[in-house]
C-alpha positions as CSV (number, residue, x, y, z in Angstrom):
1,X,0.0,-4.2,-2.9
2,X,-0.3,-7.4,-2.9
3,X,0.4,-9.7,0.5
4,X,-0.4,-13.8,0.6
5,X,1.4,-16.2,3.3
6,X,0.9,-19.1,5.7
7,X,1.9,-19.9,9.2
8,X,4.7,-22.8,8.6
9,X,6.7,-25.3,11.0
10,X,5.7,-26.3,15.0
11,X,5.9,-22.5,15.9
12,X,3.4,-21.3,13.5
13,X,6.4,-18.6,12.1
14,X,4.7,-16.2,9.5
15,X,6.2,-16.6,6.2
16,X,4.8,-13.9,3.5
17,X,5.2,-13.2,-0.1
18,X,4.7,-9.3,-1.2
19,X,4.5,-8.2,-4.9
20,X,2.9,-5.2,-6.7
21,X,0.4,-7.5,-7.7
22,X,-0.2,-11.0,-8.8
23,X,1.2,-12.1,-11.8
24,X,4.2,-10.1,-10.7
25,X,7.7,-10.1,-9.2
26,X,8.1,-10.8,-5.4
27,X,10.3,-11.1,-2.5
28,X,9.0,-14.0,0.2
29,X,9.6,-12.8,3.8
30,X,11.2,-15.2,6.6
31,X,10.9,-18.9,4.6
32,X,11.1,-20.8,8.5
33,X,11.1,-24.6,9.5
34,X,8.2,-25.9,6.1
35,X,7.7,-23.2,4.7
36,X,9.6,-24.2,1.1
37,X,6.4,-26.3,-0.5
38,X,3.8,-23.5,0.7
39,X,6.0,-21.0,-1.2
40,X,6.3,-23.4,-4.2
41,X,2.4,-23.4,-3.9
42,X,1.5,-19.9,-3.3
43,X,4.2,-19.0,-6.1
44,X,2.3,-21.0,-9.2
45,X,-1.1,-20.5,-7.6
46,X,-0.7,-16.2,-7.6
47,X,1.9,-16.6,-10.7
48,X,4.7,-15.0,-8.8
49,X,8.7,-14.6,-9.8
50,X,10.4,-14.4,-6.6
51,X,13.5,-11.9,-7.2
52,X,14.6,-12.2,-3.1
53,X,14.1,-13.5,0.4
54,X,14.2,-11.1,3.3
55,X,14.8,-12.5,7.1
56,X,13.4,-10.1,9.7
57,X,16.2,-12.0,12.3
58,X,18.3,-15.1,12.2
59,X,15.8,-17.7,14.0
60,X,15.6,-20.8,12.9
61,X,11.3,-20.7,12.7
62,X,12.1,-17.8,9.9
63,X,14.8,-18.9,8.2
64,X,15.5,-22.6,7.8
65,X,14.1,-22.8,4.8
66,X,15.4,-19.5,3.2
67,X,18.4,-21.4,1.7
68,X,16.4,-23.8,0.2
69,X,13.8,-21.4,-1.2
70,X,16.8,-18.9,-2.2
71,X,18.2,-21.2,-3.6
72,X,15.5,-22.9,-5.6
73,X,14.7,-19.7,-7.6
74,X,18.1,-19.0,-7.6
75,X,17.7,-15.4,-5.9
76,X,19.4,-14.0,-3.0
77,X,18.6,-13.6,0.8
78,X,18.9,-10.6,2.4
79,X,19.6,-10.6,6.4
80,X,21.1,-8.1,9.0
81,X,25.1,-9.3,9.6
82,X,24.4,-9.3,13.4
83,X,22.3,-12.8,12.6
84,X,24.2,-13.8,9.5
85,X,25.7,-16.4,11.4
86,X,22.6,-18.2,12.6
87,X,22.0,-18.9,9.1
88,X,24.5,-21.6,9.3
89,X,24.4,-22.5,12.8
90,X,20.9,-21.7,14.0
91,X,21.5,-23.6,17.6
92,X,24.0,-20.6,18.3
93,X,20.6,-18.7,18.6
94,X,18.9,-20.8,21.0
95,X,19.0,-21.6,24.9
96,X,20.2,-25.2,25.6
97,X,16.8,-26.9,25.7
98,X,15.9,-25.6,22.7
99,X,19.2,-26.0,20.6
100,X,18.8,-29.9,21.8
101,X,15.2,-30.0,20.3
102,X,16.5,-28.6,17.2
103,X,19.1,-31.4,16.8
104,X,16.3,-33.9,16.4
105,X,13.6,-31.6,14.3
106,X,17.0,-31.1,12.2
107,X,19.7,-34.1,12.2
108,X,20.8,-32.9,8.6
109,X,21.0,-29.3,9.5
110,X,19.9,-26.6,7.0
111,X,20.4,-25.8,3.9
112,X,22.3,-22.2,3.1
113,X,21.8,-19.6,0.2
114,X,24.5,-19.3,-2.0
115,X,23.7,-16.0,-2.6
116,X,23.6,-13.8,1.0
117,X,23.0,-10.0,0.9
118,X,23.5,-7.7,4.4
119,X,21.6,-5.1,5.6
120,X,23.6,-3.3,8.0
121,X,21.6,0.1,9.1
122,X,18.7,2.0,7.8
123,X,17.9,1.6,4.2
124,X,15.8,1.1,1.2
125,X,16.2,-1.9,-0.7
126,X,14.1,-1.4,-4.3
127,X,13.0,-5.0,-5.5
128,X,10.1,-6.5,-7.2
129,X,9.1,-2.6,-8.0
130,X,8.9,-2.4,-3.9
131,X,10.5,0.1,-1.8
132,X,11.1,-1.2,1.2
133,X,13.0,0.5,4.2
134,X,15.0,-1.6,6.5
135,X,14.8,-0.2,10.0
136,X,17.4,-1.7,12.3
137,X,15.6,-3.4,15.5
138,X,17.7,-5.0,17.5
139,X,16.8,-6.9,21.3
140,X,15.1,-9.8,20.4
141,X,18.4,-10.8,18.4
142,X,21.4,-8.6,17.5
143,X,20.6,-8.3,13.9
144,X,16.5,-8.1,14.2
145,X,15.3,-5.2,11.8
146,X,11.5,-4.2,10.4
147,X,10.8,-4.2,7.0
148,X,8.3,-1.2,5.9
149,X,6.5,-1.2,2.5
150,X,4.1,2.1,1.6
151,X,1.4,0.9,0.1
152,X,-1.0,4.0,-1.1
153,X,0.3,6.0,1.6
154,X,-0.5,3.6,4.3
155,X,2.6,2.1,6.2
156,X,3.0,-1.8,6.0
157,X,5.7,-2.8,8.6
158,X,6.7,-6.8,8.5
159,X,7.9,-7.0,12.3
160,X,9.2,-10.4,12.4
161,X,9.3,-11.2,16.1
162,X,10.1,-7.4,17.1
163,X,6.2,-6.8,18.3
164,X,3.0,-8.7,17.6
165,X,-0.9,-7.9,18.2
166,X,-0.4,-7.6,22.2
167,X,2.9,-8.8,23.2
168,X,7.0,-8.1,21.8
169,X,9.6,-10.4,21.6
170,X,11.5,-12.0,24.1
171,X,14.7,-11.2,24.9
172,X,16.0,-14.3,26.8
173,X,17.7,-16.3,24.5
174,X,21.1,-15.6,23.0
175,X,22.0,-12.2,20.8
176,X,19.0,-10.8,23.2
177,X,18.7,-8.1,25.3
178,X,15.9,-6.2,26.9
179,X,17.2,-3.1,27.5
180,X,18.4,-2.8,24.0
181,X,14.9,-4.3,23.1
182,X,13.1,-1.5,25.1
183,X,15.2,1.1,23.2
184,X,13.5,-0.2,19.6
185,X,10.4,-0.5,21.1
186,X,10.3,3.4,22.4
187,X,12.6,4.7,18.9
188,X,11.2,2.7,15.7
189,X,8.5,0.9,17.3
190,X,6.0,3.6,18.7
191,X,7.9,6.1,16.1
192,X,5.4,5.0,13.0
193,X,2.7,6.4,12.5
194,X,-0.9,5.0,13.8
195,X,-1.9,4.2,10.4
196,X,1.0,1.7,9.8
197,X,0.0,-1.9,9.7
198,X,1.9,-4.6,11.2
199,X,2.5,-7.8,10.0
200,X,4.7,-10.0,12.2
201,X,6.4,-13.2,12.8
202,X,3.7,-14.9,14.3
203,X,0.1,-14.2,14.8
204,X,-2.5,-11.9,13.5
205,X,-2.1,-8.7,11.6
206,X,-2.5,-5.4,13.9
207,X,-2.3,-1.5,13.5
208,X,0.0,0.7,16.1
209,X,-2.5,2.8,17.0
210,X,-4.4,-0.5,18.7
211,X,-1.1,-1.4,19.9
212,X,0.2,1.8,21.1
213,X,-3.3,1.8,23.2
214,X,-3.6,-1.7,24.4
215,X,-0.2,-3.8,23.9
216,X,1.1,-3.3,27.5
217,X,4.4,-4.0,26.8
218,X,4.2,-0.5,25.1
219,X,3.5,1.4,28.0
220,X,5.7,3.1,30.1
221,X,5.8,0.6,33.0
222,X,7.6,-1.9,30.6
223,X,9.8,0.8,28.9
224,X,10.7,2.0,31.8
């Protein structure tokens, strides 16, 4: 499999593109705040065909872009319906100080896809000759999910902002909610195997067998 990205936009928000191979089809995974010319790039420099975008939640540091890359390549995005909203209205997933800051990084808004797909539960989405299972994840924002890809047998899990090398999400902005959050983090979190590799929102690349032995926000203190 193959997996190329960039860190875009003030909050250094993970954007990936995943195909089979280069040369090949591809779906681009949470576009955020610049990410639309690094895609263009990274699209003519591996010789890509994006067939979808995929939003791991509704944020605005993963997705304001996704209409305007969705858009450009005229392919659809797909996002949980518990954050389809912030697609249009991305303050609505913010706390005050942020959705202020926002207004100024954004005074024309965003851009939205004209093509929008839901993913509403667990499920397997077949596209660019990837399976990939959708896995519900909700607490950092109602409609959070992971996005797992087999490649060779080994798990590859994009975790948008779910959990990262050493920490998990927070739960303190609208749509969040930590017990709900603790929840995923004891069910589909620390349910993968310790082979699977995670890719998340922001941050380096990890394995859940490091996390499920050093991310403290795994251990039972925290999920309790």
């Amino acid at each position: 499999m193959f997996v190329t990205g960039a860190a875009c936009g003030p909050l250094a928000a993970n954007c990936y593109l995943v195909a089979v191979d280069e040369g090949q089809e591809c779906v681009i995974i949470d576009p955020g705040m610049g990410a639309a010319p690094v895609v263009s790039s990274l699209v003519n420099k591996h010789k890509l065909t994006p067939v979808a975008v995929l939003a791991t939640h509704g944020h605005f540091d993963h997705v304001t872009d996704a209409g305007t890359v969705a858009n450009q390549y005229g392919i659809p995005l797909w996002i949980h319906s518990g954050d389809r909203h912030l697609l249009a209205n991305p303050q609505a997933g913010l706390g005050e100080d942020f959705a202020g800051w926002l207004d100024v990084m954004l005074p024309d808004g965003v851009s939205t896809p004209a093509r929008v797909e839901t993913v509403d539960g667990h499920q397997t989405l077949d596209l660019a000759g990837l399976t990939i299972t959708v896995i519900p994840a909700p607490g950092h924002t109602r409609g959070s999910v992971l996005y797992e890809i087999d490649d060779d047998g080994t798990p590859v899990v994009f975790t948008g902002d779910v959990v990262f090398a050493g920490s998990v999400g927070r739960t303190d902005m609208p749509g969040g909610d930590s017990g709900t959050m603790s929840s995923t983090l004891r069910g589909p979190v620390l349910s993968l195997p310790d082979a699977a590799h995670i890719l998340p929102g922001h941050g380096p690349a990890s394995v859940i067998a490091h996390e499920r032995a050093s991310n403290p926000y795994l251990r039972a203190p925290f999920l309790n």
